[in-house]
C-alpha positions, 0 to 999 in steps of 0.5 A: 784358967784353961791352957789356950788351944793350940791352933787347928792343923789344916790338913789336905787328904787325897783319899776316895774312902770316906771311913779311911779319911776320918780315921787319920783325922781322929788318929792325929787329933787323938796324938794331940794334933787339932786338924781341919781335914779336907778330903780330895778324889781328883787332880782338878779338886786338888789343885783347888784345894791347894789354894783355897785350904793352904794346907799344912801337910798333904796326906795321900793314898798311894792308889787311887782310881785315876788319881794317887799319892805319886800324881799329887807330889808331881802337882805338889813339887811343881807348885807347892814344893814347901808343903810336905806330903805323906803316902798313907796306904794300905800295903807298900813295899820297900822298891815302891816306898823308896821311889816314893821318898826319892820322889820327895814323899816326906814319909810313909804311914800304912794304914795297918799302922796308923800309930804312926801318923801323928810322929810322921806328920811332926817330923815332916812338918818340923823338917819342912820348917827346919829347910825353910830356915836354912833357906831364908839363912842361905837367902839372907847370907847371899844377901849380906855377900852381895852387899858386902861384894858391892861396898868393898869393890865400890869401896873408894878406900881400899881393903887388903889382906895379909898374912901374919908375915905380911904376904898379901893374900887379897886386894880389894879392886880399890888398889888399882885405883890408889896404887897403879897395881892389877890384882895379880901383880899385887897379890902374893907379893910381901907388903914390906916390899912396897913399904918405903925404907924408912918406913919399913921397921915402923911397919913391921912393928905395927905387924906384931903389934895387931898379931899380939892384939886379936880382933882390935885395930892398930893404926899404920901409917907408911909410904908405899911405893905406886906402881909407876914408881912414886911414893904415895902416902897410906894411912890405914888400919891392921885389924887381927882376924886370923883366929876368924875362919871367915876371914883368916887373915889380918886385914888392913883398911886404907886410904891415899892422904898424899894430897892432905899431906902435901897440903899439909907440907905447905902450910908447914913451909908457909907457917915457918915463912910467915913466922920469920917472915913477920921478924924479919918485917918487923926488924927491917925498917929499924935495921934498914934505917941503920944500914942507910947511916952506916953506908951512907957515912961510909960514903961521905968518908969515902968522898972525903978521903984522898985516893992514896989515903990508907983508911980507904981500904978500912972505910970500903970495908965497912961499905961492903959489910953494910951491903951484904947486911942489906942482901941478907935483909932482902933475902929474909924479905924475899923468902917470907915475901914480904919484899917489894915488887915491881911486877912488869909483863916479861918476855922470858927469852929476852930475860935470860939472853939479857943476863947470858954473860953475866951467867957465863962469867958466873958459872966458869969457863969448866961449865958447858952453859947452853940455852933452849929457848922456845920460839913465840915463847908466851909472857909472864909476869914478874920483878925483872930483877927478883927473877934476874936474881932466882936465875942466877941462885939456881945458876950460882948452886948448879955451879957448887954442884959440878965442882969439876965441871958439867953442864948447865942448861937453860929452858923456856917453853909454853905448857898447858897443865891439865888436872892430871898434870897438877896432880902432883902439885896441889898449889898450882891451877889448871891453865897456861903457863910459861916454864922456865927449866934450869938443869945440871949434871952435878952431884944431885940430892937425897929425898931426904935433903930434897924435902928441905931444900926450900925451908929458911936457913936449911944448907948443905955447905959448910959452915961459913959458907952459905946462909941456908937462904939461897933457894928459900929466897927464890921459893919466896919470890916464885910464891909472890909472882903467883908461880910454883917451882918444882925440883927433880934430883937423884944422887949422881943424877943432876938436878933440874928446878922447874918454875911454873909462871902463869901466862898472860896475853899482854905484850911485854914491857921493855927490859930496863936499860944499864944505866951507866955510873953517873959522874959526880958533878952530873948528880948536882942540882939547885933545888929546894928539898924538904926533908922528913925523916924521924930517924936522927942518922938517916935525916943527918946523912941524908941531909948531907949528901944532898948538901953537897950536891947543892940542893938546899935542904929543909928538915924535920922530924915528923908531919906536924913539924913539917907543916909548922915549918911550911908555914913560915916560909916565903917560897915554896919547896921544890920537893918533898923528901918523906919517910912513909911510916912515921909516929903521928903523921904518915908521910903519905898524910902529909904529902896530901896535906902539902900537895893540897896547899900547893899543887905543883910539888914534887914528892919522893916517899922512902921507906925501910918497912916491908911490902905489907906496911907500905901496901897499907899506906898506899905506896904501890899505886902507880905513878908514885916516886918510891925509894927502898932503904937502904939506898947508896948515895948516888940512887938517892941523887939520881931519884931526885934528879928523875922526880924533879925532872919528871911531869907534875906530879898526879894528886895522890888518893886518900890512903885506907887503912887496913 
């Protein structure tokens, strides 16, 4: 089988003697070197050539009649520059063959010396082909350098380079953008310097870790301080390429996670909310129907008792104990916000003029109180008494912090947040606002004790004197308002809290009125009560304390025995006095049922549960009578009195269940 044929070699000769021409042509096909010649004598002829025979190499007479070898390669290097040429002559001296080769002549090959032309003809083909390569190879490399230019300057993460000590020899322009820092002033500098303190060590080790590592990644994760002075939050990754002479260096791929770990902060803080927060729910009715019997037996013994009797100190001290016990049951409500609220559309300003002595009485006669409260202030809206009790814990831990006086200051005013200015606050939305701002001159906070301020039992004080509950309790109530508080504290520099409260375009609802301490007699009444509770204690205590006021009770256990008692009645009841949530029968069922039967009945609903078991059972529509255990026996009278007293009542909706 023949060898197949290597392809022809098209080559353009500038030659005027025919003879000379057909010997180069059967010298190189006697070298090995198959050719198709075309033979050219004037410029016109050569440029045609040029494009109809696409030659591979261009031999040409150094003399010609008006035309030569040195006119071809100026036609040549103007318009074919990839195409070799070779002066083929009959003499030539050494001046003349270096211009020639200056000029951009492949090679020269005297005619004497046509041995010569074969190896000549290779060696500039092979050169010509070796330059093309290096050209497409310098092509392709500016080619990949500009894309590699455009993906790291356009990069939205940002690449750095480091010394193996950890000085930066290059930023990507990214760093601006996620640091605050212009090139210059982010380069030379050491990396570790930037590093919060607390991360330092763990990034210095994941240093010697990727020097030890050539060519793989180690994760690093630190807070690095912005250029106004922040700290944001870095993950990256060190890759050692310092053997790489391309790259020298280690290189650190990274990106800002602040906002994911912000979020992620607050779904931690929310997660450990709800987790308590379902316990205390799920404790609160069992725990608040026995705090109603033991206060409300305290206050029959007190009632009982003569005034110069001994045992009333005794007595009182179990009243008190069972109210702080109710206080530490609406904070665990509070914080997890599960508590009930009473939202009304407030005028902050009026609020905290409404509570100033009381603040002052507070705080000491060692602290300066003053108030900055800013004219046609916008409404917000929230429970009067849950935020009356958020400004009087941030008032009670601002006193604690100025053990030997300071100032405490108080601030309202109107915002507007754009998204810059809730940047550092994920849970808060753009809009208007009303910011109520408590300051102090106390002793301040580390970063560390800052970041846990708000978590549930977390306390600075001593033991035995704080439930760790304080400022929970008030992170519980700004979050149910649909609010954000904020701190600020630096050691030795005081505190300031910030409580964002979205404003709204409705006129304000008046302040409550005191009410003053009613007496005895003026809590008495005539009426027929049907009281259902299943709690045993609260119903026999309950019982009494309307009893002794000479309202005439009825009782039962439950709706199904409630209804079974109705019935045999001759008169009709004045008012129902129900439990929400009991086994069989809702109280919110049975009153629809009794309502049905008789239209004009009063109804007074009571309850221990939180706020979710009592959404369920419809007992925030408005206009419904509602009484939160534990209550005191004078509450439990005076809401009576006001249901009794107050219009008939609206026939109450169908509840859904959830």
């Amino acid at each position: 089988m023949r060898a197949p044929q290597p392809p022809s070699l098209r080559v353009l000769i500038v030659e005027d003697r025919a003879e000379d021409a057909e010997l180069m042509v059967r010298e190189l096909r006697r070298a090995g070197l198959p050719c198709e010649a075309t033979r050219v004598e004037t410029a016109t002829a050569f440029r045609g050539a040029l494009g109809d025979v696409q030659p591979a190499v261009v031999l040409a007479d150094y003399n010609m009649p008006g035309f030569g070898g040195m006119a071809a390669l100026e036609i040549l290097n103007a318009s074919a520059p990839h195409i070799p040429l070779l002066i083929v002559t009959g003499s030539l001296d050494e001046e003349t063959a270096a211009e020639c080769i200056k000029a951009g002549a492949a090679d020269y090959v005297l005619k004497t010396n046509l041995v010569r032309l074969a190896p000549a003809v290779r060696g500039a083909i092979a050169f010509v082909q070796s330059r093309n390569d290096r050209l497409a190879a310098e092509t392709a490399l500016r080619a990949s350098e500009r894309r590699f230019r455009a993906l790291v300057e356009h990069s939205w993460d940002a690449i750095a380079l480091f010394a193996p000590d950890g000085t930066i020899l290059y930023g990507s322009p990214a760093t601006t953008r996620l640091l605050g820092y212009e090139l210059p002033e982010f380069v030379g500098r050491n990396a570790l310097e930037l590093i919060h303190h607390d991360d330092r060590a763990a990034v210095a080790e994941r240093l010697q870790k990727t020097m030890s590592k050539p060519g793989s990644g180690v994760s690093v994760a630190a807070r690095v301080r912005h250029q106004n002075g922040s700290w944001r939050h870095l993950e990256g990754v060190f890759t050692n390429l310092v053997d790489d002479p391309s790259v020298g260096a280690i290189v650190n791929n990274y990106r800002d996670v602040t906002d994911r770990r912000n979020l992620e902060t607050q779904i931690v803080q929310s997660q450990k909310m709800e987790a308590v927060g379902r316990l205390a729910g799920g404790v609160a009715h069992d725990f608040n129907n026995i705090l109603t019997a033991i206060g409300g037996y305290a206050d029959l013994l007190l009632a009982d008792l003569p005034p110069d009797d001994a045992r009333r100190q005794d007595v009182a001290e179990i009243h008190r104990a069972a109210e702080r016990a109710a206080s530490l049951t609406q904070q665990l409500l509070a914080f997890s916000r599960r508590q009930i609220m009473q939202p009304k559309v407030l005028d902050l300003n009026a609020l905290v003029a409404d509570i100033d002595k009381l603040l002052r009485r507070l705080i000491g006669e060692d602290i300066l109180l003053s108030t900055v409260l800013q004219p046609a202030l916008g409404n917000a809206r929230a429970d009067p008494g849950q935020l009356e009790q958020v400004i009087m814990n941030l008032a009670v831990n601002a006193r604690d912090a100025m053990p030997d006086g300071g100032h405490l200051t108080i601030q309202t005013r109107n915002v507007e947040l754009d998204a810059n200015a809730i940047a550092p606050h994920p849970a808060l939305s753009p809009g208007p606002y009303v910011l109520l701002t408590i300051s102090d001159t106390g002793m301040g906070m580390s970063d560390e004790t800052k970041s846990h301020i708000f978590e549930p039992f977390f306390t600075t004080k001593p033991r035995g004197k704080g439930t760790g509950l304080g400022l929970a309790t008030v992170y519980g109530i700004i979050q149910q308002s649909g609010g954000h508080i904020w701190a600020y504290s630096e050691l030795g520099r005081g505190t300031t809290m910030q409580i964002y409260l979205p404003r709204v375009d409705l006129p304000a609802d008046p302040l409550p009125e005191p009410r003053t301490a009613a007496a005895d007699a003026d809590l008495r009444g005539s009426a027929t009560v049907l009281l259902v509770e299943d709690e045993t204690a609260v119903r026999a205590v309950a019982r009494q304390l309307l009893q002794r006021h000479g309202y005439t009770v009825l009782e039962a256990a439950n709706g199904p025995g409630a209804l079974t008692l109705v019935g045999t009645l001759t008169r009709p009841v004045d008012l129902l006095l129900t439990d929400v949530v009991m086994p069989g029968m809702s109280g919110r069922e049975l009153a629809d049922r009794l309502c049905a039967a008789q239209p004009g009945l009063r109804v007074l609903y009571m309850s221990g549960y939180a706020d979710d078991a009592i959404v369920r059972h419809g007992m925030l529509e408005p206009g419904l009578a509602y009484l939160e255990k534990p209550f005191r026996p004078a509450t439990l009278l005076r809401k009576v009195q006001d249901v009794l007293a107050g219009s008939r009542p609206r026939r109450a909706k169908k509840s859904r269940k959830r």
